[in-house]
TORLUM-873118 format. One record per atom (N, C-alpha, C): x, y, z; atom name; residue number from 1. Coordinates in nm, 4 decimals. Layout:
N
SITE;X;Y;Z;CA;NUM
...
REM end
This chain:
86
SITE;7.3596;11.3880;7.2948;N;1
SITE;7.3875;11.2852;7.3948;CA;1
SITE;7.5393;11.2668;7.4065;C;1
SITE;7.5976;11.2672;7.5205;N;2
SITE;7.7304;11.2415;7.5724;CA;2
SITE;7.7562;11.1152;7.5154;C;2
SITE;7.9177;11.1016;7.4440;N;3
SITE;7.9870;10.9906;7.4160;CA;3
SITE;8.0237;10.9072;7.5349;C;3
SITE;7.9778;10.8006;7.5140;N;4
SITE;8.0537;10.7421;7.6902;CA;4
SITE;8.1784;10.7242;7.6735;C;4
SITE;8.3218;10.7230;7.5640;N;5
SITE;8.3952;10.7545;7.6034;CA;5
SITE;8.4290;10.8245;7.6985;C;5
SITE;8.3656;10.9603;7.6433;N;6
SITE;8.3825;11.1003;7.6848;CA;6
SITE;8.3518;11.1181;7.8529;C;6
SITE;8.2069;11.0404;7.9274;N;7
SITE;8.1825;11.0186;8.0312;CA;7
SITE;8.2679;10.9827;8.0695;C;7
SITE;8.3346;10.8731;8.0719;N;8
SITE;8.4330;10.7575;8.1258;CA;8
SITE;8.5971;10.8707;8.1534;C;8
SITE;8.5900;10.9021;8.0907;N;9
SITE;8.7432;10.9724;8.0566;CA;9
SITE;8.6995;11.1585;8.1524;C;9
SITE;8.5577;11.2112;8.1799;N;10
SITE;8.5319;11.3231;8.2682;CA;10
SITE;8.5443;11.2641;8.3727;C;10
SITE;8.5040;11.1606;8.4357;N;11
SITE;8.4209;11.0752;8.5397;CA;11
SITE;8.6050;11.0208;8.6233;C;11
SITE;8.6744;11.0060;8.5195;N;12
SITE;8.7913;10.9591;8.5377;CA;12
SITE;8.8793;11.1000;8.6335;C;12
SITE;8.8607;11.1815;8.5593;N;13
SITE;8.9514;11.2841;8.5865;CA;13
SITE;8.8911;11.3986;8.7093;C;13
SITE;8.7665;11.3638;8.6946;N;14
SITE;8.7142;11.4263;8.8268;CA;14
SITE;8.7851;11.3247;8.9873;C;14
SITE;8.8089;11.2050;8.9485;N;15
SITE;8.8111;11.1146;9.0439;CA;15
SITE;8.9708;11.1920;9.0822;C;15
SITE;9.0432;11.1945;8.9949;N;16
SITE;9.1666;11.1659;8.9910;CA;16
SITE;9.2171;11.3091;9.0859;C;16
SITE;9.1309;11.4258;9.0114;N;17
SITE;9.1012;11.5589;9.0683;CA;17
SITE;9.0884;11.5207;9.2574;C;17
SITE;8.9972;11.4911;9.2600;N;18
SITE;8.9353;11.4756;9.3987;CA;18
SITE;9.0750;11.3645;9.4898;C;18
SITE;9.1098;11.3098;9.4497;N;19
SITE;9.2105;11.2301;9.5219;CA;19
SITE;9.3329;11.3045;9.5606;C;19
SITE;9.3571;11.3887;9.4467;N;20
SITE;9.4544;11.5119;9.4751;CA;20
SITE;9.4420;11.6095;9.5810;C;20
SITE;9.3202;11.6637;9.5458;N;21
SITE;9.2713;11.7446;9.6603;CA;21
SITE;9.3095;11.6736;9.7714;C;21
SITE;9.2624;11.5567;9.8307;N;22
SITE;9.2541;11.4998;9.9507;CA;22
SITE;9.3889;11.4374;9.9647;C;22
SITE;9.5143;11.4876;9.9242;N;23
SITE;9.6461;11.4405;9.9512;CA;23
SITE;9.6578;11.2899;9.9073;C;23
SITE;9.6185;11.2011;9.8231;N;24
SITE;9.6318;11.0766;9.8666;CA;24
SITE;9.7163;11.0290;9.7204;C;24
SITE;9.8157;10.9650;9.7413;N;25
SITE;9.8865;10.8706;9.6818;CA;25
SITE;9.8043;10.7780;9.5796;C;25
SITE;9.7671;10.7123;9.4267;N;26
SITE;9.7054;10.6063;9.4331;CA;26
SITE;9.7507;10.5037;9.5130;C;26
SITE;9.8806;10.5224;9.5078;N;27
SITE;9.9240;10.3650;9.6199;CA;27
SITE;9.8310;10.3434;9.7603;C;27
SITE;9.8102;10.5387;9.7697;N;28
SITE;9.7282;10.5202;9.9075;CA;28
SITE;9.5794;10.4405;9.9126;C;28
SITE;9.4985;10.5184;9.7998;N;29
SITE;9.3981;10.5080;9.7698;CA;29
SITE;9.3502;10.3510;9.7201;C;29
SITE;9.4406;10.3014;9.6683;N;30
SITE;9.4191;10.1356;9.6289;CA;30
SITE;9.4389;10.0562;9.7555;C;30
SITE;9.5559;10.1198;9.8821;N;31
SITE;9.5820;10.0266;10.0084;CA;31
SITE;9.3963;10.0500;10.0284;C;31
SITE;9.3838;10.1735;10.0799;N;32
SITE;9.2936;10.2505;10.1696;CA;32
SITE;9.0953;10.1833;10.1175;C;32
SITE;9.1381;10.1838;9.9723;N;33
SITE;8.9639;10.1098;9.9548;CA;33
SITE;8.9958;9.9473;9.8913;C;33
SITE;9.1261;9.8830;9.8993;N;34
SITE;9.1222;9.7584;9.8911;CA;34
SITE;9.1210;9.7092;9.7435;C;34
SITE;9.1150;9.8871;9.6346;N;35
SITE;9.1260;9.8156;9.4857;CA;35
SITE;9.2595;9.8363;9.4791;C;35
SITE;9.3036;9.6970;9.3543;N;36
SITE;9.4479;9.6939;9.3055;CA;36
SITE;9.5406;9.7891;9.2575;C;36
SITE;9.6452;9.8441;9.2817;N;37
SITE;9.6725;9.9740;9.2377;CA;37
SITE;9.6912;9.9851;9.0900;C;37
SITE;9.6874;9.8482;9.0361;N;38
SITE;9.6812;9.8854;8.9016;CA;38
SITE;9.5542;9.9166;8.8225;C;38
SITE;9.4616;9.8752;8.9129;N;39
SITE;9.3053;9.9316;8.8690;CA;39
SITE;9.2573;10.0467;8.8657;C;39
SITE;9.3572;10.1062;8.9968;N;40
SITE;9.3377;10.2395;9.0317;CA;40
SITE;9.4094;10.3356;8.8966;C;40
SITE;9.5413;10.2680;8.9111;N;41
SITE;9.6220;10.3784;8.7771;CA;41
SITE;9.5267;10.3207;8.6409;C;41
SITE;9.4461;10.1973;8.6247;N;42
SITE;9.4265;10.1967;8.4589;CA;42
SITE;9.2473;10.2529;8.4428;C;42
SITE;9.1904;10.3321;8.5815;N;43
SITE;9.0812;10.4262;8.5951;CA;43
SITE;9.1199;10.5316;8.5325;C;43
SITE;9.2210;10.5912;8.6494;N;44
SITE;9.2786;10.6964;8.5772;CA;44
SITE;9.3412;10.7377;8.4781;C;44
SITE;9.3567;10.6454;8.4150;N;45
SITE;9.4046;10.6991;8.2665;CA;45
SITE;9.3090;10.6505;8.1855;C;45
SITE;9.2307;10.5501;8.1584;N;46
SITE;9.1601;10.5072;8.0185;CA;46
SITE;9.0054;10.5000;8.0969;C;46
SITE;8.9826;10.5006;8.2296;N;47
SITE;8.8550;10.5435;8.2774;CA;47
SITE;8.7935;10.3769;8.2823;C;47
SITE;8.8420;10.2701;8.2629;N;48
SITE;8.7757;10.1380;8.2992;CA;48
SITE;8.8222;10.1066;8.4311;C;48
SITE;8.6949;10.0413;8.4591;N;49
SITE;8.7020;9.9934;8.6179;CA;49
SITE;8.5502;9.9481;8.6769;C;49
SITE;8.5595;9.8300;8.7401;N;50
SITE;8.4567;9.7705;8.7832;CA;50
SITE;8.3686;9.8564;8.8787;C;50
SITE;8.2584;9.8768;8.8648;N;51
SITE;8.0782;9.9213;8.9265;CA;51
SITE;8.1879;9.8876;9.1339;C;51
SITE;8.1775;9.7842;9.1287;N;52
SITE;8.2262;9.7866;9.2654;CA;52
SITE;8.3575;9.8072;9.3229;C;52
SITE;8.4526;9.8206;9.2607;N;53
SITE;8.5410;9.8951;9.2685;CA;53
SITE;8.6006;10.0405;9.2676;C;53
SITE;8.4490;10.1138;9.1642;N;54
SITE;8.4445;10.2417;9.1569;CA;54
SITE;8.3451;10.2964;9.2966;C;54
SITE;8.2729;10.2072;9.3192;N;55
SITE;8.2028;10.2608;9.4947;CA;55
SITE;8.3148;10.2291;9.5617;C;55
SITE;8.4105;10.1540;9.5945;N;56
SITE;8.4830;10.1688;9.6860;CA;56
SITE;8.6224;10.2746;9.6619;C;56
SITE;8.6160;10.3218;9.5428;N;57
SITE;8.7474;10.4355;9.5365;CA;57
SITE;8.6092;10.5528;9.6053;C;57
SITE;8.4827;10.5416;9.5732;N;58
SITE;8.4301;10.6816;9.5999;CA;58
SITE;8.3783;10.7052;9.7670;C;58
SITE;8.4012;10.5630;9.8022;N;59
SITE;8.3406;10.5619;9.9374;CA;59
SITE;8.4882;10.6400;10.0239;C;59
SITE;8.5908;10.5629;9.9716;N;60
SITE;8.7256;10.6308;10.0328;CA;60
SITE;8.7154;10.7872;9.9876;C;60
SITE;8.6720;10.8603;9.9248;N;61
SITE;8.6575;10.9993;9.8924;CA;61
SITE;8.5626;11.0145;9.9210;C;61
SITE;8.4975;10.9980;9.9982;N;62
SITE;8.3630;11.0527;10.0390;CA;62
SITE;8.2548;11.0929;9.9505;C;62
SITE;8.2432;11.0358;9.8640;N;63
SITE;8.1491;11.0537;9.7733;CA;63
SITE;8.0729;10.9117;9.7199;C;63
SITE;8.0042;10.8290;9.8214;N;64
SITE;7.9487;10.7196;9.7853;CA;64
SITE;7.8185;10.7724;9.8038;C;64
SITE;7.7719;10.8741;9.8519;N;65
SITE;7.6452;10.8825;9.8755;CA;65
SITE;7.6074;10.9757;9.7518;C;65
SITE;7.6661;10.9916;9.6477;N;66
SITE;7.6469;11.0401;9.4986;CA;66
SITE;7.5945;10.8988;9.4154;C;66
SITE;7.6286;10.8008;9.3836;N;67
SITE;7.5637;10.7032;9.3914;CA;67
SITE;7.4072;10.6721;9.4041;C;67
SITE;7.3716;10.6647;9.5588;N;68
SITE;7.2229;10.6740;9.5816;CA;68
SITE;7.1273;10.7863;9.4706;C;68
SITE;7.1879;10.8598;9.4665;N;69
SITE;7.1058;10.9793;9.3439;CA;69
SITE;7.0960;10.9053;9.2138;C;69
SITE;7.2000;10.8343;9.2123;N;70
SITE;7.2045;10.7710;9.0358;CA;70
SITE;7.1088;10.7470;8.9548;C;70
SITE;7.0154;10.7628;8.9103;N;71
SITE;6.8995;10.7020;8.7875;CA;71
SITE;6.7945;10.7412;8.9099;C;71
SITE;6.8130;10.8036;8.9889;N;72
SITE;6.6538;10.9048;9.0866;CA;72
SITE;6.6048;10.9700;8.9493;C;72
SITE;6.6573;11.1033;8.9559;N;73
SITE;6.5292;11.1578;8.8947;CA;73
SITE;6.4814;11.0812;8.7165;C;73
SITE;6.3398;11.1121;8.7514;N;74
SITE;6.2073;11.0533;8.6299;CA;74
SITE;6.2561;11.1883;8.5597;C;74
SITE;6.2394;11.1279;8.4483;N;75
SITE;6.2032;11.2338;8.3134;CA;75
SITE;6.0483;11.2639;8.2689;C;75
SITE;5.9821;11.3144;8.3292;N;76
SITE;5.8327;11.3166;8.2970;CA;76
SITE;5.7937;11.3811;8.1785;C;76
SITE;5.6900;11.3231;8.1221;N;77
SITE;5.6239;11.3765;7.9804;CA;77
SITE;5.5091;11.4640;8.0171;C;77
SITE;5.5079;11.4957;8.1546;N;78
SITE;5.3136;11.5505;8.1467;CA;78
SITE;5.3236;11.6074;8.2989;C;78
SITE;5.2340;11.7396;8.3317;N;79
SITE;5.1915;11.7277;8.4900;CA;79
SITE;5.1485;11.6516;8.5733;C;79
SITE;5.0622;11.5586;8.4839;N;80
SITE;4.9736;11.5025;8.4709;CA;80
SITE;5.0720;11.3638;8.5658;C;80
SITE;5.2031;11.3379;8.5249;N;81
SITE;5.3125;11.2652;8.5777;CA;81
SITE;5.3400;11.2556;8.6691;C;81
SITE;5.3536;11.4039;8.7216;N;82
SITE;5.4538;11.4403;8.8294;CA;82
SITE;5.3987;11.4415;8.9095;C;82
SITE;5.2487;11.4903;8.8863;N;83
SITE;5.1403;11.5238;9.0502;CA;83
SITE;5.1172;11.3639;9.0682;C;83
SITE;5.1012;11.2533;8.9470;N;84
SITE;5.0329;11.0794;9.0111;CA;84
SITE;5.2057;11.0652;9.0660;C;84
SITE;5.3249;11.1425;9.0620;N;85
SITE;5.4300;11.0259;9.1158;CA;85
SITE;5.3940;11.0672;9.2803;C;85
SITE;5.3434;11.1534;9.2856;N;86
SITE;5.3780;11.1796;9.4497;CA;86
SITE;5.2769;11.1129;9.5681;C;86
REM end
């Protein structure tokens, strides 16, 4: 099982990744989804940051609809599972 440090600090750097790609400044990215830019720089480095603040850095990167997937898929124990979920 993943350390959630470890989550927090991948999860961080993918973000940070993706903002690059898309040219953007944090200064930009904190004007542009309305979080504080110091929330934005203390994501990116130590990976804390509020549930609704992290949908709105991902909605500005186009990735809010990663989200909706979140805790979807069942872990099933049986066929027996999968054929009653449908």
């Amino acid at each position: 099982m993943a350390n959630i440090l470890d989550i927090k600090q991948r999860l961080s750097t993918r973000i940070r990744k993706r903002r690059k790609e898309a040219k953007i400044t944090q200064a930009e990215l904190a004007e542009r989804s309305g979080v504080s830019l110091g929330s934005v720089k203390r994501f990116e480095g130590i990976g804390e940051i509020s549930l609704i603040n992290l949908l709105r850095i991902a909605s500005v990167l186009g990735y809010e609809n990663d989200f909706e997937k979140l805790f979807e898929r069942k872990n099933y124990q049986s066929i027996d599972e999968i054929i009653n979920a449908k």
